[in-house]
C-alpha positions in Angstrom: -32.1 9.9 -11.1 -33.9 6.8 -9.3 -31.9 4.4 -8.1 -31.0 1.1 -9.6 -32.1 -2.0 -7.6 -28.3 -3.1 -7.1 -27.6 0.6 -5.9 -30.2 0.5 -3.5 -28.9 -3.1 -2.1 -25.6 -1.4 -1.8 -27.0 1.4 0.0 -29.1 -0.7 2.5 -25.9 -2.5 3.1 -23.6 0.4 4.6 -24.9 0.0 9.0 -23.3 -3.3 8.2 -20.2 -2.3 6.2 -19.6 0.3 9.0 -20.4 -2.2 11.9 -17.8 -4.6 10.2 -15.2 -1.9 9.6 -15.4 -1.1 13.3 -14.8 -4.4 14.4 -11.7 -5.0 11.9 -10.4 -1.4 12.7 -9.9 -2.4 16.8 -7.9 -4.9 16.1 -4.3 -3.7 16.0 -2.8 -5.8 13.6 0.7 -4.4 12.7 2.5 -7.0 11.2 6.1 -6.1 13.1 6.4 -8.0 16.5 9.0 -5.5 17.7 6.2 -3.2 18.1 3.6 -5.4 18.6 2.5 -8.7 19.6 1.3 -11.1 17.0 -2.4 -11.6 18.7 -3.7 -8.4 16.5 -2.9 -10.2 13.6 -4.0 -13.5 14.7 -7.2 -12.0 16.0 -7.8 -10.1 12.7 -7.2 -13.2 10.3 -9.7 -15.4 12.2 -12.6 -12.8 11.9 -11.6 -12.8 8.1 -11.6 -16.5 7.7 -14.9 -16.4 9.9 -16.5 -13.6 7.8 -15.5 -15.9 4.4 -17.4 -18.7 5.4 -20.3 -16.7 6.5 -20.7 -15.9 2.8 -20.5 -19.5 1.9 -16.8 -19.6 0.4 -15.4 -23.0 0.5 -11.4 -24.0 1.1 -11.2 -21.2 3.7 -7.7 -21.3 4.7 -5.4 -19.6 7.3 -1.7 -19.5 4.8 1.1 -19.5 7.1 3.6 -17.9 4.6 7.2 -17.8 4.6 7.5 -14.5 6.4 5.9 -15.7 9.5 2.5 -14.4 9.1 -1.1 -15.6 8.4 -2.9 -14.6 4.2 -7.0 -15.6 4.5 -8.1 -17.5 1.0 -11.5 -18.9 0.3 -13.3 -19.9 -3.1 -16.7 -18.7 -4.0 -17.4 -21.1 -7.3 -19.5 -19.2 -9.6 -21.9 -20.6 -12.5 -21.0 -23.4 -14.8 -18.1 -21.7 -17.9 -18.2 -18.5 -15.4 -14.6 -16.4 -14.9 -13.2 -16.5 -12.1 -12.0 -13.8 -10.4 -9.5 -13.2 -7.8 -10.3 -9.9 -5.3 -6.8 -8.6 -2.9 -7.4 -6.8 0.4 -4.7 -7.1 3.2 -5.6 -6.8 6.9 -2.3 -5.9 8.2 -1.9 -2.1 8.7 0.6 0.6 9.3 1.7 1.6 13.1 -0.9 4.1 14.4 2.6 6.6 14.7 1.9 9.0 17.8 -1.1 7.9 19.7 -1.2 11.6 20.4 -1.7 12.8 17.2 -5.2 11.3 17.0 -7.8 13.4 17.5 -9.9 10.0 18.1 -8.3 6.2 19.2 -6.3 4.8 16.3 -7.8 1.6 16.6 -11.3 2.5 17.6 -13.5 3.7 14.1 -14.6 7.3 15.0 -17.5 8.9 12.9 -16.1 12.8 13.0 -17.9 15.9 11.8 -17.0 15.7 8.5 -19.0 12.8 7.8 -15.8 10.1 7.5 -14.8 7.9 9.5 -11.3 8.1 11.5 -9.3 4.7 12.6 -5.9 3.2 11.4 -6.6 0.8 8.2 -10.0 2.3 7.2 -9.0 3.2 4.2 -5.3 0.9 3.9 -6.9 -1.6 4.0 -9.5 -2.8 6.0 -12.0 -0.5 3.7 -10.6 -2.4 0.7 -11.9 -5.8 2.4 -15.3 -4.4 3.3 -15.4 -2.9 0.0 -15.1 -7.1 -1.2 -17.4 -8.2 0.7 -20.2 -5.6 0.3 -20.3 -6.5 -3.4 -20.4 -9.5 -3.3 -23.3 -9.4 -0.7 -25.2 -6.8 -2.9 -24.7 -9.2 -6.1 -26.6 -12.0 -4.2 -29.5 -10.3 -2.8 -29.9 -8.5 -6.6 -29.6 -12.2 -8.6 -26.6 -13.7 -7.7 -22.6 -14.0 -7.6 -22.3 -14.2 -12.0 -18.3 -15.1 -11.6 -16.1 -17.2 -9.4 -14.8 -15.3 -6.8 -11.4 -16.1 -5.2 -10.0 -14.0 -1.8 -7.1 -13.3 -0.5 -6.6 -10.9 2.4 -2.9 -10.4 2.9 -1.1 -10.4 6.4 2.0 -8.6 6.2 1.5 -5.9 2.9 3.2 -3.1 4.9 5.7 -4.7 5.9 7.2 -5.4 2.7 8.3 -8.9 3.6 7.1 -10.9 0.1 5.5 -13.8 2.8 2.4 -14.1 0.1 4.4 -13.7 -3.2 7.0 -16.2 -1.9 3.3 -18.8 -1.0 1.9 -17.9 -4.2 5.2 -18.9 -6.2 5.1 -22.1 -4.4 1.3 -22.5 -4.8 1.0 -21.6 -8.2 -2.9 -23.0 -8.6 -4.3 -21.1 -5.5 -4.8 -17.6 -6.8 -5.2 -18.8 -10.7 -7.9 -16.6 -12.2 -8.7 -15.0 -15.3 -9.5 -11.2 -13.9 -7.8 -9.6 -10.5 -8.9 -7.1 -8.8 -6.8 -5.6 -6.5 -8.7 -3.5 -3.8 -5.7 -1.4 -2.0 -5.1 1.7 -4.5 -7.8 5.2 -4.7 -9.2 7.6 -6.4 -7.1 10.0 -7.4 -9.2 12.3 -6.0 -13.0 11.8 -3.8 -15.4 11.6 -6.5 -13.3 10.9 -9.0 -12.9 7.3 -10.3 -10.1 6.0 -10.9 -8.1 2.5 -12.0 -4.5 2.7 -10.9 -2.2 1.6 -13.7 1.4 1.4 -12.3 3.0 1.0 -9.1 6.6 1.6 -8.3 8.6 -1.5 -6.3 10.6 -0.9 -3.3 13.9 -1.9 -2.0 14.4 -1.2 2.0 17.8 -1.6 3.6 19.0 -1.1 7.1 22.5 0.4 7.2 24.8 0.6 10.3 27.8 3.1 10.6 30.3 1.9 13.6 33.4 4.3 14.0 34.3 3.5 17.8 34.6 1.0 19.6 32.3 3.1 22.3 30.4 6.3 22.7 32.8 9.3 24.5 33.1 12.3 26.4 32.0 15.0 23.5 34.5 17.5 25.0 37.1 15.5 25.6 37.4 13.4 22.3 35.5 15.9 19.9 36.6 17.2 17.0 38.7 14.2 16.1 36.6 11.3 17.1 34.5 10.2 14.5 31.0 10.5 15.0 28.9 7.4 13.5 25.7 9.8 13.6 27.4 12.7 11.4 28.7 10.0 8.8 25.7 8.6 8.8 23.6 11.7 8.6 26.4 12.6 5.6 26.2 9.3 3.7 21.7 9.4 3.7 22.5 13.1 2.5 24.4 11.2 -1.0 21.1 9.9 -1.7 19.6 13.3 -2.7 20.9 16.2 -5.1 20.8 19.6 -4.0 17.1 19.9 -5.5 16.1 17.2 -3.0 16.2 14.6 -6.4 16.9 11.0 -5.8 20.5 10.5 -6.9 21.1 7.0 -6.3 24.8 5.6 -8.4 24.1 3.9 -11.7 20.0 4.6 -11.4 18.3 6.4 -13.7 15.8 9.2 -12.4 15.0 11.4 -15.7 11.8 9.3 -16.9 8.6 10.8 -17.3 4.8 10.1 -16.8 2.8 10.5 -19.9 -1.0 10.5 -18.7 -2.9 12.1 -15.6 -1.3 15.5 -14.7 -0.8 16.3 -10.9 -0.9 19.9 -10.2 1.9 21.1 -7.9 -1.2 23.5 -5.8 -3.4 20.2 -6.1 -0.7 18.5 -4.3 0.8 21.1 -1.8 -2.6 20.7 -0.7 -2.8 16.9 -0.6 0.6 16.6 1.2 -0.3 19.3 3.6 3.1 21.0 2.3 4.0 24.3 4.9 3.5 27.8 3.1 6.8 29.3 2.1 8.3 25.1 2.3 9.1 23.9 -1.7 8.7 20.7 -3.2 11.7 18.3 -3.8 13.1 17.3 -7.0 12.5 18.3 -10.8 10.3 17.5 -13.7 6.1 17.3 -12.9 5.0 16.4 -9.5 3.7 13.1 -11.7 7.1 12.6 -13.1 8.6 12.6 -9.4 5.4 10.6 -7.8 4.8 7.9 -10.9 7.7 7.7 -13.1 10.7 8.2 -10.9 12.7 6.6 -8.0 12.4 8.2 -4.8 14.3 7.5 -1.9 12.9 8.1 1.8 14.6 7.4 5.3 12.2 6.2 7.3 13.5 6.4 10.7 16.7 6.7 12.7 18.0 5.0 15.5 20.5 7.5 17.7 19.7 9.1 21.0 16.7 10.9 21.5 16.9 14.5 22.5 15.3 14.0 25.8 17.8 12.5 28.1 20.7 12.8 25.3 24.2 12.7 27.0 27.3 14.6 25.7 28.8 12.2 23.2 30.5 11.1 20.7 28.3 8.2 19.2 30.2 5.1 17.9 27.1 3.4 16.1 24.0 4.9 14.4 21.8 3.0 11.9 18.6 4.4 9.8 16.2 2.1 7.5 16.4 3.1 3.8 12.9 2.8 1.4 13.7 2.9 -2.2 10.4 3.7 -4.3 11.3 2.1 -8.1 9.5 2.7 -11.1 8.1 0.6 -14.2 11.0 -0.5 -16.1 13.5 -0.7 -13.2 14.0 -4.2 -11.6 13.8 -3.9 -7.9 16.7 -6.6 -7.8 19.3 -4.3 -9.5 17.7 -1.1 -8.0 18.1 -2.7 -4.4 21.7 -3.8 -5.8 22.5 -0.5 -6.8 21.4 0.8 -3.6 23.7 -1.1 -1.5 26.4 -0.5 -3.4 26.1 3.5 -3.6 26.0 3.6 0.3 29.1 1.7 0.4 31.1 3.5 -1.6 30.0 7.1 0.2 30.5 6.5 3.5 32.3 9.2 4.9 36.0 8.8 7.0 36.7 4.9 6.3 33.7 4.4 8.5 32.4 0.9 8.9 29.1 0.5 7.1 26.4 -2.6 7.0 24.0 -2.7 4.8 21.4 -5.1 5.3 18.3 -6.0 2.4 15.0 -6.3 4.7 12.6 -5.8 2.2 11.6 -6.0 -1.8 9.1 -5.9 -4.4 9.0 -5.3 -8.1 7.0 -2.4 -9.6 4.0 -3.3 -12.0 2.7 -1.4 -15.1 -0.8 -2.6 -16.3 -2.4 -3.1 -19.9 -5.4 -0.8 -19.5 -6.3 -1.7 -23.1 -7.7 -5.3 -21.8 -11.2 -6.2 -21.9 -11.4 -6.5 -17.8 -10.3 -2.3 -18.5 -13.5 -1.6 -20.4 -15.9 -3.3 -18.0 -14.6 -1.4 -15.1 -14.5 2.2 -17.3 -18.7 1.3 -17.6 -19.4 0.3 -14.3 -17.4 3.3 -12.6 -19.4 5.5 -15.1 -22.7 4.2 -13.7 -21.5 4.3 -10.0 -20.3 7.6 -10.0 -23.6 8.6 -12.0 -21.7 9.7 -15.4 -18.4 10.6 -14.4 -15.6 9.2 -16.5 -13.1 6.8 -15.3 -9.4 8.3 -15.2 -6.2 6.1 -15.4 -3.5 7.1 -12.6 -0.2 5.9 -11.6 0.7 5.3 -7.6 4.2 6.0 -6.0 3.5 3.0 -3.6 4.3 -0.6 -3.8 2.4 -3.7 -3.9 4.5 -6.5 -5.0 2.2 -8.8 -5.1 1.0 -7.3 -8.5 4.2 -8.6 -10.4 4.2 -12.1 -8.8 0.5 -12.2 -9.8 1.7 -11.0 -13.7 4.7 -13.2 -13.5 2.9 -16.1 -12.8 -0.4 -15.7 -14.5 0.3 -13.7 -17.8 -2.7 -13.8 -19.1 -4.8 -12.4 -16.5 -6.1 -9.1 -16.5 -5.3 -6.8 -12.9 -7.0 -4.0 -11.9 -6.2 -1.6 -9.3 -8.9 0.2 -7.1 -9.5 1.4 -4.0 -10.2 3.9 -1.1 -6.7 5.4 -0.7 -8.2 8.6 -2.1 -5.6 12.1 -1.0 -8.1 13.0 2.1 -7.6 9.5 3.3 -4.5 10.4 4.7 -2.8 7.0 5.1 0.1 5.7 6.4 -0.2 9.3 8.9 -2.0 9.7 12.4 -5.6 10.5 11.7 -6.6 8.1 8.6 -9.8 8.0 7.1 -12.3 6.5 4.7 -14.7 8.4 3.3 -18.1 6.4 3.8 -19.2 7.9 0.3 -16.2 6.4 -1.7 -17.1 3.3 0.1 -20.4 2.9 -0.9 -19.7 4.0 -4.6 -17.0 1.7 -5.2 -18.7 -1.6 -3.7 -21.4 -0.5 -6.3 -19.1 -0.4 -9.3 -17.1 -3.5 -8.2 -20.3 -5.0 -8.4 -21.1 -3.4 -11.4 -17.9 -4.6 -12.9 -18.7 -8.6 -11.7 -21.4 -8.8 -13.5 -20.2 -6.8 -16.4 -17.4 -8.6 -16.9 -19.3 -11.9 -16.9 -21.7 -10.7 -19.6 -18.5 -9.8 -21.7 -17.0 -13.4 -21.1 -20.2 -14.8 -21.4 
């Protein structure tokens, strides 16, 4: 099948998407000055705010937000009575983990043999901004932007510290637009569109356990002293029943997803799952991932093996993430939390338990008009393949300050996070295919969408 003229402008347009993505890739903008200094982040909003106006967007805008950190806006008007449309990316990314574990620098985009292309935020979501931008750039070489396009390119997404919902709550004008798009979810699998229609929230606590006023001697004072790293190791172990299911007090963990199936050899193979190792929890693997809360420790701060002394420890502490699903407020969920580690702390151990991070899930009407545009343009994208409606275990709370505060706006969920992508883990990637398809069918959907509002 020839292709279309838009197509081909998308094509021609993919030395520059991958030039782009290289330069956005080296800068290592982890939003968590503990681990790294703010310049990344700096660095990386500037070449967004730069790239904006290079496209002609007007009220480009550096947003310091409440968290500390820098969100990129700019405003593309569109024709007289157009839509206007608001398109999400964030440009904050994940730690790069192990620099080890790369087969190729985290920060440096590495073309491999497989044909994708290897570097921390390629696909989460760096790829999700070039994605934007290609569009757009193929809509005006092929006739013109038909919509009024608003940006916003996050700066601290990962961290989970609400800095843009708390600005956009304040600002309620700025991001006002009739259609979102929100460029940060995937496929559920390469080749296979797909519009994400729920997101579970997140609650994240840090809980300390002090039992002594000071490590000591294992031999002399074990096997009375309390350890603060064994009651803490037994109070993360109340979070999980003995099939590995969330069991958090007072929360309810028996719902279940009614749409795309996940097939448990589909996923062992997505998740990388060790032969002979099972899977956690019951019901489907979409009940668990989609409809259900899950609770994850994400890291542990005690001694490390290497250089470990013999004690007794008097203080351990871990950071808690609490996936929660449509229909469960992340307020009570992160309420509930607290309260269940608490009350099962083990020995009269002294426990803090500190809230560092929130957001509410989202659930989306895929029945909407924006929906239907999409389903077409994906279709013509992906040359005939149908458009499938997923849910995501993540979090992106943005998505319910967006529907909170503009209710009758349509959001749509896309993106490059397809299984393969591997994100979050050492060795991410963005398949340059996916890439190239989606800018087409966001492109597509633009100037569907305006013909349908027209």
């Amino acid at each position: 099948m020839p292709q279309s003229p838009l197509a081909a402008t998308v094509a021609s347009l993919m030395p520059r998407a991958r030039e782009e993505l290289a330069e956005l890739v080296a800068f290592p903008s982890v939003a968590d000055p503990e681990q790294f200094p703010r310049s990344g982040c700096e660095a990386a909003a500037v070449w967004v705010a730069d790239a904006l106006r290079a496209e002609g967007f007007e009220d480009v805008a550096l947003l310091d937000t409440p968290d500390g950190t820098q969100s990129v806006y700019g405003h593309l008007p569109g024709p007289e009575g157009a839509p206007t449309v608001l398109l999400y990316a964030h440009y904050d990314v994940q730690p790069p983990l192990d620099p080890d574990g790369w087969d190729s620098p985290p920060f440096e985009l590495t073309e491999r043999e497989d044909g994708r292309w290897y570097g921390r935020g390629a696909a989460d979501c760096k790829g999700g901004l070039v994605m934007h931008l290609t569009a757009l750039r193929a809509l005006k070489e092929d006739g013109g932007v038909p919509v009024g396009v608003k940006v916003v390119v996050e700066g601290s997404e990962e961290q989970g510290t609400g800095g843009l919902e708390r600005y956009a709550e304040a600002h309620p004008e700025l991001l006002a637009a009739d259609t979102v798009v929100i460029g940060d979810t995937g496929n559920f699998r390469a080749g296979l569109p797909t519009v994400t229609a729920s997101l579970r929230g997140m609650a994240m606590v840090r809980v300390q356990v002090d039992t002594l006023a000071g490590n000591l001697h294992s031999g002399q004072f074990g096997g009375a002293a309390p350890d603060a790293l064994a009651a803490l190791i037994r109070l993360l172990d109340s979070l999980r029943g003995e099939d590995g299911s969330t069991t958090v007090d007072g929360m309810d963990a028996s719902a279940a997803w009614d749409g795309l199936a996940y097939p448990e050899e589909d996923f062992r193979r997505d998740a990388r799952v060790l032969d002979g190792v099972g899977l956690i929890g019951s019901g489907t693997v979409a009940d668990r991932l989609w409809a259900r809360p899950a609770v994850t420790v994400l890291g542990i701060d005690c001694p490390p093996v290497v250089g470990a002394t013999g004690s007794v420890q008097a203080s351990a502490r871990a950071l808690v993430s609490l996936r929660v699903p449509p229909g469960t407020d992340a307020a009570k969920a992160a309420e509930l939390l607290v309260l269940h580690l608490e009350a099962h702390v083990p020995w009269g151990a002294r426990v803090s338990v500190e809230q560092v991070g929130r957001g509410q899930p989202f659930a989306a009407d895929t029945s909407s008009p924006a929906y239907t545009a999409m389903a077409a343009a994906m279709r013509e994208a992906y040359d005939g393949v149908e458009m499938a409606t997923a849910g995501q275990g993540g979090s992106i709370p943005l998505c319910s300050t967006l529907a909170s505060l503009y209710p009758e706006a349509e959001i749509l969920l896309i993106g490059l996070s397809e299984p393969e992508a591997q994100i979050h883990a050492v060795n991410e990637s963005v398949c340059p295919q996916e890439l190239r398809a989606l800018a087409l069918a966001e492109a597509l959907f633009l100037r569907r969408y305006a013909a349908a509002c027209g």
